[in-house]
Structure formats: C-alpha cells, structure tokens
N, CA, C and O atoms as a printed pandas DataFrame, in Angstrom:
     atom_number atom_name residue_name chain_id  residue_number  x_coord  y_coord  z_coord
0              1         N          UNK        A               1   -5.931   -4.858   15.109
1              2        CA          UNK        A               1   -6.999   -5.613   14.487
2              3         C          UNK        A               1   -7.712   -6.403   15.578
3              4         O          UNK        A               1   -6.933   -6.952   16.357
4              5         N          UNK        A               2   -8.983   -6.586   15.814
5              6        CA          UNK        A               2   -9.575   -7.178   16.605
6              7         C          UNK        A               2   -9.853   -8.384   16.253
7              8         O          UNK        A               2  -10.441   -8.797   15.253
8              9         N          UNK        A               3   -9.185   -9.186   17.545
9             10        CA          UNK        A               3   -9.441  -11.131   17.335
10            11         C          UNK        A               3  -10.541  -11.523   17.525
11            12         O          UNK        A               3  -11.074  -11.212   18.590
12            13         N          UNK        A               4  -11.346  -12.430   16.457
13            14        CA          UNK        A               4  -12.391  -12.788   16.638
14            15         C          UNK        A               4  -12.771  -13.517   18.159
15            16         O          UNK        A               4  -11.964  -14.343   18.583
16            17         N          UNK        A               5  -13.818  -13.255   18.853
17            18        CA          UNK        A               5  -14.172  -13.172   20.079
18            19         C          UNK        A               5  -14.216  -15.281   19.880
19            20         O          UNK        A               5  -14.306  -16.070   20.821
20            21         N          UNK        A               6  -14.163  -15.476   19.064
21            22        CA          UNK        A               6  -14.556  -16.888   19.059
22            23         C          UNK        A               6  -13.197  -18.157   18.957
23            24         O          UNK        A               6  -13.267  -19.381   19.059
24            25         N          UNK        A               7  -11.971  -17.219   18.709
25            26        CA          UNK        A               7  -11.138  -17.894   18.313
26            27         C          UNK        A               7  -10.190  -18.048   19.644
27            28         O          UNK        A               7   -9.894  -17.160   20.443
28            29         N          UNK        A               8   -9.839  -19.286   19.653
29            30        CA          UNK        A               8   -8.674  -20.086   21.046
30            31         C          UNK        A               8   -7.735  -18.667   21.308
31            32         O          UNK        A               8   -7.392  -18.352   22.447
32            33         N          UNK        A               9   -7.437  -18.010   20.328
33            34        CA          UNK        A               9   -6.385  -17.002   21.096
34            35         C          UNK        A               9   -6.879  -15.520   21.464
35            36         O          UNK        A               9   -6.314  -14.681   22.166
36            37         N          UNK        A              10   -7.999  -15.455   20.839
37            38        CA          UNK        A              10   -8.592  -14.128   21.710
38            39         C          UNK        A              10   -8.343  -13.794   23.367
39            40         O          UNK        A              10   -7.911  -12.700   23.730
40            41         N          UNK        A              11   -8.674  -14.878   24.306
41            42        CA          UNK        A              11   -8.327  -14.078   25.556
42            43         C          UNK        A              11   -6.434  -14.047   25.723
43            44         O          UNK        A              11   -5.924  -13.229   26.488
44            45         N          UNK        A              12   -5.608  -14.983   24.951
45            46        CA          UNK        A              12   -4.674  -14.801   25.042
46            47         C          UNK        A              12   -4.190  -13.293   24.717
47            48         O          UNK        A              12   -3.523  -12.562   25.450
48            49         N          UNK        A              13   -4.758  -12.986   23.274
49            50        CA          UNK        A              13   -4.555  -11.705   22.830
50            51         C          UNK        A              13   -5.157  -10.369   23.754
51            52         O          UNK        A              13   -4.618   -9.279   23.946
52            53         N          UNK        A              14   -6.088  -10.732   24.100
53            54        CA          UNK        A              14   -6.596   -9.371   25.301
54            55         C          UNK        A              14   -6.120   -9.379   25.880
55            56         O          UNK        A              14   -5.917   -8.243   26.310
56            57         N          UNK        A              15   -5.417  -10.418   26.571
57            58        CA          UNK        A              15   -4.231  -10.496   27.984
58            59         C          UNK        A              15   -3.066   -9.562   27.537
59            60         O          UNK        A              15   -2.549   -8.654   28.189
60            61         N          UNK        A              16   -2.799   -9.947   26.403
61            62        CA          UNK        A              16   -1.311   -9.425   25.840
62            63         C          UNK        A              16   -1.521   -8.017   25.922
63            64         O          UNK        A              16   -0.768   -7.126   26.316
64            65         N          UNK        A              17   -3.097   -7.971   25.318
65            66        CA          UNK        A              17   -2.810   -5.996   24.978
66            67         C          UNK        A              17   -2.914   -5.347   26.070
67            68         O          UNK        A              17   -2.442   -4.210   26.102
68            69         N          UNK        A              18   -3.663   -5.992   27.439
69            70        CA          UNK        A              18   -3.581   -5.699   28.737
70            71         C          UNK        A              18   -2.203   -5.667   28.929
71            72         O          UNK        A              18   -1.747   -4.527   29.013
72            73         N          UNK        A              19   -1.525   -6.443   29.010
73            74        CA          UNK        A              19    0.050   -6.442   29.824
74            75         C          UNK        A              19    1.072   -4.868   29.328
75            76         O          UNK        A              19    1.774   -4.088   29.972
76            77         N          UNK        A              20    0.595   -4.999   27.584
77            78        CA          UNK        A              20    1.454   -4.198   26.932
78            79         C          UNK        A              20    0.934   -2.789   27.341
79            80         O          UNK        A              20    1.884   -2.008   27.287
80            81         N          UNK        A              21   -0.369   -2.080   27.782
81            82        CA          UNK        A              21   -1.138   -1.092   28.612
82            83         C          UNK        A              21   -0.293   -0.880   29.366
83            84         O          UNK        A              21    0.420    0.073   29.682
84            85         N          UNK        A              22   -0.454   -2.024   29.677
85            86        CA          UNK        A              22    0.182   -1.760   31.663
86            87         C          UNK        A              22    1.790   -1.543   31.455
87            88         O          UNK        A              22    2.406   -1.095   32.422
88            89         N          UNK        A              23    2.526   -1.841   30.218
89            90        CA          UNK        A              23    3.814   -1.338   30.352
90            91         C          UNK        A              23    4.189   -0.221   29.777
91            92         O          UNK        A              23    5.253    0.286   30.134
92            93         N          UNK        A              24    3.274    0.486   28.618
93            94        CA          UNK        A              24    2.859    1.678   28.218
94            95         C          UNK        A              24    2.870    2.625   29.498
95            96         O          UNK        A              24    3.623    3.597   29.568
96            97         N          UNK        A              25    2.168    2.346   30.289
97            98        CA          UNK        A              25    1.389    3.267   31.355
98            99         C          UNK        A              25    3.136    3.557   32.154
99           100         O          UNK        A              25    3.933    4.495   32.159
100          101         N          UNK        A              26    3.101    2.247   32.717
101          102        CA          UNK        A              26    4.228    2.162   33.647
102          103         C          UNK        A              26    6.066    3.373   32.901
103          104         O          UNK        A              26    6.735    4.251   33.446
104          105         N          UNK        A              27    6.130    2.850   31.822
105          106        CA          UNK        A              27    7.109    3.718   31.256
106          107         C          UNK        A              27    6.670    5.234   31.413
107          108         O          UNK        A              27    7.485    6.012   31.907
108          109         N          UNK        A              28    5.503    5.663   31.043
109          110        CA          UNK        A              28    5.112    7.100   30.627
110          111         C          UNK        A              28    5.279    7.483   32.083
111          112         O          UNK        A              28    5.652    8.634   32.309
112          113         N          UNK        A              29    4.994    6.457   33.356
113          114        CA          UNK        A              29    5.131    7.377   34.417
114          115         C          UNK        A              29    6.457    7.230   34.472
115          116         O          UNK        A              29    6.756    8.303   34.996
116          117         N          UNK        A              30    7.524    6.633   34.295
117          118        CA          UNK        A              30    9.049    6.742   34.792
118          119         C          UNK        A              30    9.498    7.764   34.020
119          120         O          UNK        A              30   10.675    8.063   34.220
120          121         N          UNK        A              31    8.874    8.434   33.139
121          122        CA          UNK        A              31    9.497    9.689   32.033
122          123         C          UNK        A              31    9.711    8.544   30.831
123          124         O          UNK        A              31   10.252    9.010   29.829
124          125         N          UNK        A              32    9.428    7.349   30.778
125          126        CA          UNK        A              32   10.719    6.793   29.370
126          127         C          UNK        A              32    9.220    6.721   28.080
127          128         O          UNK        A              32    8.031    6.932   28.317
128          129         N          UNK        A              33    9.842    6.372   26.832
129          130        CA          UNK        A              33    8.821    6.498   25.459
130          131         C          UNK        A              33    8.005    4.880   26.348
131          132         O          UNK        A              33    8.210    4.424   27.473
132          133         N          UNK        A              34    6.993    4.359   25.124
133          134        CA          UNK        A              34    5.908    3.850   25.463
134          135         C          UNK        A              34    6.881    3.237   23.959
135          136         O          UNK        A              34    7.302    3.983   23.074
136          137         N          UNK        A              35    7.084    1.554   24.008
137          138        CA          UNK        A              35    7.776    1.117   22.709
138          139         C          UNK        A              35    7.107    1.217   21.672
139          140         O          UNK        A              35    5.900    1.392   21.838
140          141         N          UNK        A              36    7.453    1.169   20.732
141          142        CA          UNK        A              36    7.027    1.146   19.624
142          143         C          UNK        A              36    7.063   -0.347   18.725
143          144         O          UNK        A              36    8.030   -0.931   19.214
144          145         N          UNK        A              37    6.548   -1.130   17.783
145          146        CA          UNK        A              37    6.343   -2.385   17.095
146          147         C          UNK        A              37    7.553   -2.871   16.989
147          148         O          UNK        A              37    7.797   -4.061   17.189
148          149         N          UNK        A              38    8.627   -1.814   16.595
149          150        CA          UNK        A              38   10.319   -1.889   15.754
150          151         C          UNK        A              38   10.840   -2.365   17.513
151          152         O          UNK        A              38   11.331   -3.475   17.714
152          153         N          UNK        A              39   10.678   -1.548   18.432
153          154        CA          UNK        A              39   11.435   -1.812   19.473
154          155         C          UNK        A              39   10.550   -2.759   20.318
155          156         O          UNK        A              39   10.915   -2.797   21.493
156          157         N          UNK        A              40    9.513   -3.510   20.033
157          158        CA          UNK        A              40    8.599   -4.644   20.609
158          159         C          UNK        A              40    9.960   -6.126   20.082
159          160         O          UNK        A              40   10.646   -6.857   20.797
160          161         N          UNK        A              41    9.851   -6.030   18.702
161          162        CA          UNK        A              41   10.403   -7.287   18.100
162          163         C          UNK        A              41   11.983   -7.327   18.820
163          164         O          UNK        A              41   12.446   -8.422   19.140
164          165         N          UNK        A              42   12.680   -6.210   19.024
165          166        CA          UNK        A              42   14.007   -5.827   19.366
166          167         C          UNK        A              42   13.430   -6.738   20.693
167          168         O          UNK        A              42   13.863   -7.879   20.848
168          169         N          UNK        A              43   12.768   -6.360   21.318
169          170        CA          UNK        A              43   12.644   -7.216   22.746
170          171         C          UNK        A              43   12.901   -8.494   22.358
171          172         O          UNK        A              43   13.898   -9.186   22.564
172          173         N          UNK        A              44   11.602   -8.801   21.606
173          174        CA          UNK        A              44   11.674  -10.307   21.526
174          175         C          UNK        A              44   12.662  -10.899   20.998
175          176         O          UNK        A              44   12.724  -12.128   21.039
176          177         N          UNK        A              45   13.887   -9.951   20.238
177          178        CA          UNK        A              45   14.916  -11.008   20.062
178          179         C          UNK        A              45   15.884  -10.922   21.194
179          180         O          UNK        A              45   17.082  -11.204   21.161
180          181         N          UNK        A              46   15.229  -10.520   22.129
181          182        CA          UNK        A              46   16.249  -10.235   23.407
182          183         C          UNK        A              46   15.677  -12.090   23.776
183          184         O          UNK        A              46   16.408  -13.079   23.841
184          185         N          UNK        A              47   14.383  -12.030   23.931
185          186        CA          UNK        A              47   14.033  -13.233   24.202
186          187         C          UNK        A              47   14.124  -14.868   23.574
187          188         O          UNK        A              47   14.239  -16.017   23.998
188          189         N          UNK        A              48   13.995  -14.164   22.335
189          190        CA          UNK        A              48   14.733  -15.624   22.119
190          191         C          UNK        A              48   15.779  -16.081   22.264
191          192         O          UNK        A              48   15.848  -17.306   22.367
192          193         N          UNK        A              49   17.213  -15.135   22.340
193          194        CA          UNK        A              49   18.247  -15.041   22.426
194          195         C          UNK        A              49   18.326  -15.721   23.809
195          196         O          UNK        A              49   19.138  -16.644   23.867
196          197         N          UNK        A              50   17.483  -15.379   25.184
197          198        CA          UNK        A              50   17.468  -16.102   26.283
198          199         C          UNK        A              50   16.857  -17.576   26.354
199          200         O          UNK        A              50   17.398  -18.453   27.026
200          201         N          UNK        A              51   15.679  -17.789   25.606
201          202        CA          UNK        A              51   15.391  -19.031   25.402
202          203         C          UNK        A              51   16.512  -19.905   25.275
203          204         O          UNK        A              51   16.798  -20.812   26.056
204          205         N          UNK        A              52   17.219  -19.526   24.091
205          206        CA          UNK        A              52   18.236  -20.618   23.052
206          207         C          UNK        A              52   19.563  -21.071   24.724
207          208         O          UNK        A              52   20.179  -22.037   25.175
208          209         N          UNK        A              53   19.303  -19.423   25.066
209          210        CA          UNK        A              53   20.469  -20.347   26.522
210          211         C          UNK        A              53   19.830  -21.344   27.276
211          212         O          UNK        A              53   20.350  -22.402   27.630
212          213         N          UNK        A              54   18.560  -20.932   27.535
213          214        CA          UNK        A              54   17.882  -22.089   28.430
214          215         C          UNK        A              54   17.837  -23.502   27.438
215          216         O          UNK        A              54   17.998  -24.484   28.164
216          217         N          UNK        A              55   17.738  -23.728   26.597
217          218        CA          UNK        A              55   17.500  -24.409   25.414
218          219         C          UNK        A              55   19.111  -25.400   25.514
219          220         O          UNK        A              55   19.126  -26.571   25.134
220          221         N          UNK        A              56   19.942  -24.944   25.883
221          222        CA          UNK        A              56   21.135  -24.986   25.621
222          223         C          UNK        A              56   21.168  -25.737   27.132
223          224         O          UNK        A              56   20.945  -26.932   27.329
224          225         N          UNK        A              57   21.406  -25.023   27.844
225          226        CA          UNK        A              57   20.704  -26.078   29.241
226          227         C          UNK        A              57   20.531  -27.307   29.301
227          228         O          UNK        A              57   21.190  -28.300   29.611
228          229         N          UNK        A              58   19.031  -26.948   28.776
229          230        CA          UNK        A              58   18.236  -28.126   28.580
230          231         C          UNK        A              58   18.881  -29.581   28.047
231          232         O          UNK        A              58   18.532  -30.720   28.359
232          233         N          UNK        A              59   19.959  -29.141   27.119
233          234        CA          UNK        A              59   20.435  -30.186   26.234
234          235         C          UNK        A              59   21.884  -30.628   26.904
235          236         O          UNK        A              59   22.628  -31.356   26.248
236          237         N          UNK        A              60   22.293  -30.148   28.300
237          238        CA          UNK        A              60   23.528  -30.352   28.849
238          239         C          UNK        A              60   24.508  -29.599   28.501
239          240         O          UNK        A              60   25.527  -29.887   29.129
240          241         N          UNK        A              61   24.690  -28.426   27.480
241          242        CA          UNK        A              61   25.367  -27.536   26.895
242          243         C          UNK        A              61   25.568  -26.360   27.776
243          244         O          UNK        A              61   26.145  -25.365   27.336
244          245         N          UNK        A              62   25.194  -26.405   28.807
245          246        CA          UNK        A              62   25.537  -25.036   29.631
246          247         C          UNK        A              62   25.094  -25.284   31.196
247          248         O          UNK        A              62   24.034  -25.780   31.575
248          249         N          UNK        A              63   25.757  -24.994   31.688
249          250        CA          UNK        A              63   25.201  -25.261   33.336
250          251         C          UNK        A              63   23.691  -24.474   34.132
251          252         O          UNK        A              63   23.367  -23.308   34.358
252          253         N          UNK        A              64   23.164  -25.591   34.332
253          254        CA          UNK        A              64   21.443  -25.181   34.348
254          255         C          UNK        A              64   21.192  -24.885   36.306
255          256         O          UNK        A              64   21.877  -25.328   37.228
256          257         N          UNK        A              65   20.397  -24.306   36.340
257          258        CA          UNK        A              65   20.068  -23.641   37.234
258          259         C          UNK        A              65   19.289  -24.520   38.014
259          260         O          UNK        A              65   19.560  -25.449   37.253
260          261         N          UNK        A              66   18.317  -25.237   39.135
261          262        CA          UNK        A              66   17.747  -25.645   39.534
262          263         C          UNK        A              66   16.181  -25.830   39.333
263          264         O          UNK        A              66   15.393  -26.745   39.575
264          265         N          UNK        A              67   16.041  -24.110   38.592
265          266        CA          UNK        A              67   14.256  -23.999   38.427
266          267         C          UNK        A              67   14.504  -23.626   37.016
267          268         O          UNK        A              67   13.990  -22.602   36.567
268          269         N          UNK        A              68   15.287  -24.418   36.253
269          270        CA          UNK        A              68   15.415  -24.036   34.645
270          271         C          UNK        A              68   14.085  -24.672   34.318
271          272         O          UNK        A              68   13.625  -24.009   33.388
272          273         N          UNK        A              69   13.341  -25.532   34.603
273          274        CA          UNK        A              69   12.288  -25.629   33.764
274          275         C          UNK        A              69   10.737  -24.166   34.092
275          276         O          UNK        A              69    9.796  -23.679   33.466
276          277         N          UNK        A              70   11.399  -24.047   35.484
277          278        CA          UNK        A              70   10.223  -22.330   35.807
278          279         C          UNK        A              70   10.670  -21.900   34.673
279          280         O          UNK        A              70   10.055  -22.047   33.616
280          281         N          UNK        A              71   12.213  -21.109   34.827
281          282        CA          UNK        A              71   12.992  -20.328   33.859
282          283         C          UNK        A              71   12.435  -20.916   32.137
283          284         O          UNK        A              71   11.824  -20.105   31.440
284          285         N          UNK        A              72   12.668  -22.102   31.682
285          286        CA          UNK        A              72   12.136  -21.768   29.988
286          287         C          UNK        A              72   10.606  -21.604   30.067
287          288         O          UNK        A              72   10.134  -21.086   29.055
288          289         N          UNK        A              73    9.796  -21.896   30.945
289          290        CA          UNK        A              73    8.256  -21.805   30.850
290          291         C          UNK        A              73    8.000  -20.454   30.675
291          292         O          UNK        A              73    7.298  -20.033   29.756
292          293         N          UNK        A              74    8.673  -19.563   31.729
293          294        CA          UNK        A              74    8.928  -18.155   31.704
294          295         C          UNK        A              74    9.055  -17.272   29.926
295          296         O          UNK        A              74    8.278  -16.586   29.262
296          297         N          UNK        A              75   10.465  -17.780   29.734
297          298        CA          UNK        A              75   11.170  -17.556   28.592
298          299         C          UNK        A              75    9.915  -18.016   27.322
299          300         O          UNK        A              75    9.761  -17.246   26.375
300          301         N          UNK        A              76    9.296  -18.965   27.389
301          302        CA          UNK        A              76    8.113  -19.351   26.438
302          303         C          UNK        A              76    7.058  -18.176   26.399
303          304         O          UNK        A              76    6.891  -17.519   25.371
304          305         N          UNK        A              77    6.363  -17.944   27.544
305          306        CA          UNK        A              77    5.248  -17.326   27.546
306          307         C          UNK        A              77    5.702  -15.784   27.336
307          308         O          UNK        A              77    4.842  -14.971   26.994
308          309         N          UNK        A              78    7.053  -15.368   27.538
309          310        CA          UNK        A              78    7.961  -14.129   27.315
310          311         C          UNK        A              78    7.297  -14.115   25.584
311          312         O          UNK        A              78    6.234  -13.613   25.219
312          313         N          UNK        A              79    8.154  -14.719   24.877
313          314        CA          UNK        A              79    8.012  -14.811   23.495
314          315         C          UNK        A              79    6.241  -14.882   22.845
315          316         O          UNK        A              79    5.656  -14.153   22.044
316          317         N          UNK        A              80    5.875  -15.874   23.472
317          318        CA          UNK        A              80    4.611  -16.287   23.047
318          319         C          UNK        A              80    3.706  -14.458   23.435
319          320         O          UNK        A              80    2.938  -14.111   22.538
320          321         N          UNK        A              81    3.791  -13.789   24.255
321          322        CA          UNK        A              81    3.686  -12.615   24.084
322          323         C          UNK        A              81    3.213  -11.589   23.174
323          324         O          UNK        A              81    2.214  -11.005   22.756
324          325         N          UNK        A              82    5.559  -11.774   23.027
325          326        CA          UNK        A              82    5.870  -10.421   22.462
326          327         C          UNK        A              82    5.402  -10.988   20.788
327          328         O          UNK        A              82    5.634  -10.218   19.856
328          329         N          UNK        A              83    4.917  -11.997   20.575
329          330        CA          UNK        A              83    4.522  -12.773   19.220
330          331         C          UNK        A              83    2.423  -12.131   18.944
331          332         O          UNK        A              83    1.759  -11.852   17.946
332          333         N          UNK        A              84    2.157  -12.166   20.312
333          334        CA          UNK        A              84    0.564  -11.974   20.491
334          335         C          UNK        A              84    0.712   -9.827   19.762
335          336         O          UNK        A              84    0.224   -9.209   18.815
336          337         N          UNK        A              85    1.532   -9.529   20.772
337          338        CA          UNK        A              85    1.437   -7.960   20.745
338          339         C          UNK        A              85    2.120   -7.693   19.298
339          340         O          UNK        A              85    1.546   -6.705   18.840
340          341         N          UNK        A              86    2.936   -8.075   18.537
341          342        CA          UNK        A              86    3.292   -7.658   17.152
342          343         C          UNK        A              86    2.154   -7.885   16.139
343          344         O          UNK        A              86    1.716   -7.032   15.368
344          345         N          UNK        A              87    1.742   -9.153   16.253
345          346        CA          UNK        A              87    0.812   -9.290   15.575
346          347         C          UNK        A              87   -0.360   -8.224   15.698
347          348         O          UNK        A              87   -0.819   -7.575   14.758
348          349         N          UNK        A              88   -0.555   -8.192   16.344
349          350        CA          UNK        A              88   -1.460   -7.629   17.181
350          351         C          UNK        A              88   -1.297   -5.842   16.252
351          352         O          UNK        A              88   -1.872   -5.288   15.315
352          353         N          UNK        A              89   -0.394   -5.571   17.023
353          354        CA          UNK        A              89    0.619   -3.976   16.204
354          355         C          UNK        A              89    0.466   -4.258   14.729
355          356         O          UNK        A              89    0.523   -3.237   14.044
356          357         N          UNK        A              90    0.329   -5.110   14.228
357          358        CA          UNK        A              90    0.315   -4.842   12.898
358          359         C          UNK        A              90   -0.389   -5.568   12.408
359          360         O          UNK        A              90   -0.030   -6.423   11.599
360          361         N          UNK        A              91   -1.734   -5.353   12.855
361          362        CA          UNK        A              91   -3.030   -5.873   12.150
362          363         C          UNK        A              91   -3.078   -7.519   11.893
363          364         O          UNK        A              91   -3.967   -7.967   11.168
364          365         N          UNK        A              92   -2.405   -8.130   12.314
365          366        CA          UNK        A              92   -2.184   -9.822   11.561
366          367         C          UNK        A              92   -3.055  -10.198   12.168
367          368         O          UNK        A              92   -3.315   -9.762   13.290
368          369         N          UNK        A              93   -3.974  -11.450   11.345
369          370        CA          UNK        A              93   -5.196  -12.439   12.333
370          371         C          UNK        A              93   -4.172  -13.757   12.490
371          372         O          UNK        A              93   -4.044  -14.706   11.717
372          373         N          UNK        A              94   -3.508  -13.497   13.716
373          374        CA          UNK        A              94   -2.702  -14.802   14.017
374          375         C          UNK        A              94   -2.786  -16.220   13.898
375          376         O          UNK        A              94   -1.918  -17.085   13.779
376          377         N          UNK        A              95   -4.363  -16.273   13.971
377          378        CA          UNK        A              95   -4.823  -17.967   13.907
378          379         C          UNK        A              95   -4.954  -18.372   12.480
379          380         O          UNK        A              95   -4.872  -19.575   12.233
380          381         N          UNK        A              96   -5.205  -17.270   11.210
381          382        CA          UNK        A              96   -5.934  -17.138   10.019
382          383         C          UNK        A              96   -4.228  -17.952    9.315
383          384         O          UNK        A              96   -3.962  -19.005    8.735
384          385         N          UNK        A              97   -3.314  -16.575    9.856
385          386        CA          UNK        A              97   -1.999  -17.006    9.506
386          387         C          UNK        A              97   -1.850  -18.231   10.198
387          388         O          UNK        A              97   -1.367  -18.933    9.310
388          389         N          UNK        A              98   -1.914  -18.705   10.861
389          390        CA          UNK        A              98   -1.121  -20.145   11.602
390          391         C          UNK        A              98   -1.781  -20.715   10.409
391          392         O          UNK        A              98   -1.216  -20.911    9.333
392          393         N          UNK        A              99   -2.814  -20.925   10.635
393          394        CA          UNK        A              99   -3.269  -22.166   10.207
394          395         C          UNK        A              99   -3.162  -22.127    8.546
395          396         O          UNK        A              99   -3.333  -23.228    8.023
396          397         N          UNK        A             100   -2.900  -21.006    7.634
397          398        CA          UNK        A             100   -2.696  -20.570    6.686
398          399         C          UNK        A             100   -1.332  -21.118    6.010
399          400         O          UNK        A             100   -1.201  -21.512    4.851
400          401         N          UNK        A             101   -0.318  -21.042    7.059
401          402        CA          UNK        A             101    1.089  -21.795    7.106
402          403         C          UNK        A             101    1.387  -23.635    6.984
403          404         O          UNK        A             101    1.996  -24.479    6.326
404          405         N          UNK        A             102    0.423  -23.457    8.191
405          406        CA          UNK        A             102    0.189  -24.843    8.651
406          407         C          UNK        A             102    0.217  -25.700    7.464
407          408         O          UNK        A             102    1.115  -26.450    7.082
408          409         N          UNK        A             103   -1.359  -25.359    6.759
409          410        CA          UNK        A             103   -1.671  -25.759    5.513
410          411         C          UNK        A             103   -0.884  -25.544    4.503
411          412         O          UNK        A             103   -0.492  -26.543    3.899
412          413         N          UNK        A             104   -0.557  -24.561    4.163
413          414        CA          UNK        A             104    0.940  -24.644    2.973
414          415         C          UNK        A             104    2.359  -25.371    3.501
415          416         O          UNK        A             104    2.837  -26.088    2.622
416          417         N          UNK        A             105    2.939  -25.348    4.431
417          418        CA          UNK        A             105    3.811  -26.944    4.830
418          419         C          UNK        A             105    3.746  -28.024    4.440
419          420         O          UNK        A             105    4.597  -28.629    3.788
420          421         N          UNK        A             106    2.027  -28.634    5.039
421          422        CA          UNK        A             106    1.658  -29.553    4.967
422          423         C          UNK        A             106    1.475  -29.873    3.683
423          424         O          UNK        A             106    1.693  -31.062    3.450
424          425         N          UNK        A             107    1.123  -29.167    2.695
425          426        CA          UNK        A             107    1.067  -28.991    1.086
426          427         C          UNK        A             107    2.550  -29.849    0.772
427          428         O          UNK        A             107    2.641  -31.008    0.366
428          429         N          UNK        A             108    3.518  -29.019    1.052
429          430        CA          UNK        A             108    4.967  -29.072    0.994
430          431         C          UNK        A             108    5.424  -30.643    1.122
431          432         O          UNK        A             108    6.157  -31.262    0.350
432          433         N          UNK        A             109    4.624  -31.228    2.615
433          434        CA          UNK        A             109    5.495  -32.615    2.768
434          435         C          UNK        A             109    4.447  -33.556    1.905
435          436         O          UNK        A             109    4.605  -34.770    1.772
436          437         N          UNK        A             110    3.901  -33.183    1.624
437          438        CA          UNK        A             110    3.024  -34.342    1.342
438          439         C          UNK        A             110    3.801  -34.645   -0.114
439          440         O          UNK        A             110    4.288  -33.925   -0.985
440          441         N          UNK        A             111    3.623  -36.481    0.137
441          442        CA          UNK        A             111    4.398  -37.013   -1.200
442          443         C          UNK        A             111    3.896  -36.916   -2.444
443          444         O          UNK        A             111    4.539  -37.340   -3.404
C-alpha cells in the first residue's frame, strides 16, 4: 500500500522497502528464498527477543556490554523496521492505525 507522500513516516517507509530490496536482491544472489511476510515477523520476534535482553541490561538484570546503549538503539530501529516492512506487506496505513489506537486507549482511560 502506498504511504501518503505527506505523512511523518513515508520516508521512513521508503527506507524500509529500500533495505528489504536490498535484502531480497542480496539472498537471490546467495541461492537462498527472498522472505516472505510469515518469515519477516519470525525475524522480528528474533528481535524483540534481543531487545528484552538489552532491556534486561538496561535494568541491571544481566551483564551489559560497554556500547549497550549503540546495541538497544540498534535493536530499536531493528524492530521499528521489521514493524515499517509488515505493515507495509500487508497493506496497513501505519499512521491511520497508530493514531486510530491511540484514540481508542485514550477513549479507554478517560474517566
């Protein structure tokens, strides 16, 4: 589905479908498949799964690395991604939905 040219995440989203090209391309030349939506999300729970360690870190729960804050910035924009390219794979207007959510929450807390 094409992101409206006007909305905050459009160049995010062209970036994404650029990156995901370029890993399309890159697989087809090593011989391997080009993923598919089912095995996109499989990634990304590879990634959150790495976040939650950095996360874990973060909170003194695990012994942190020196450039753990490179490392979760990394791990963020990993996800924030593989979140652009699903959507993306399956037609969703990401901002329409955010803010669609947003507003039904906010429905939710209000007293």
């Amino acid at each position: 589905m094409p992101t409206d040219p006007a909305s905050p995440l459009a160049p995010l989203t062209q970036r994404a479908r650029e990156i995901r090209a370029a890993f399309d391309a890159h697989n087809t030349a090593a011989g391997r498949p080009t993923w598919t939506p089912l095995q996109l999300a499989q990634g990304f729970s590879a990634d959150v799964g790495a976040l939650n360690k950095l996360l874990m870190m973060r909170a003194g729960l695990r012994e942190a690395p020196p450039d753990l804050d490179a490392r979760l910035a990394h791990e963020l924009a990993d996800c924030l991604w593989s979140i652009l390219v699903l959507a993306d794979a399956h037609g969703i207007d990401l901002e329409k939905s955010f803010h669609n959510t947003m507003d039904s929450l906010e429905a939710k807390l209000r007293p």
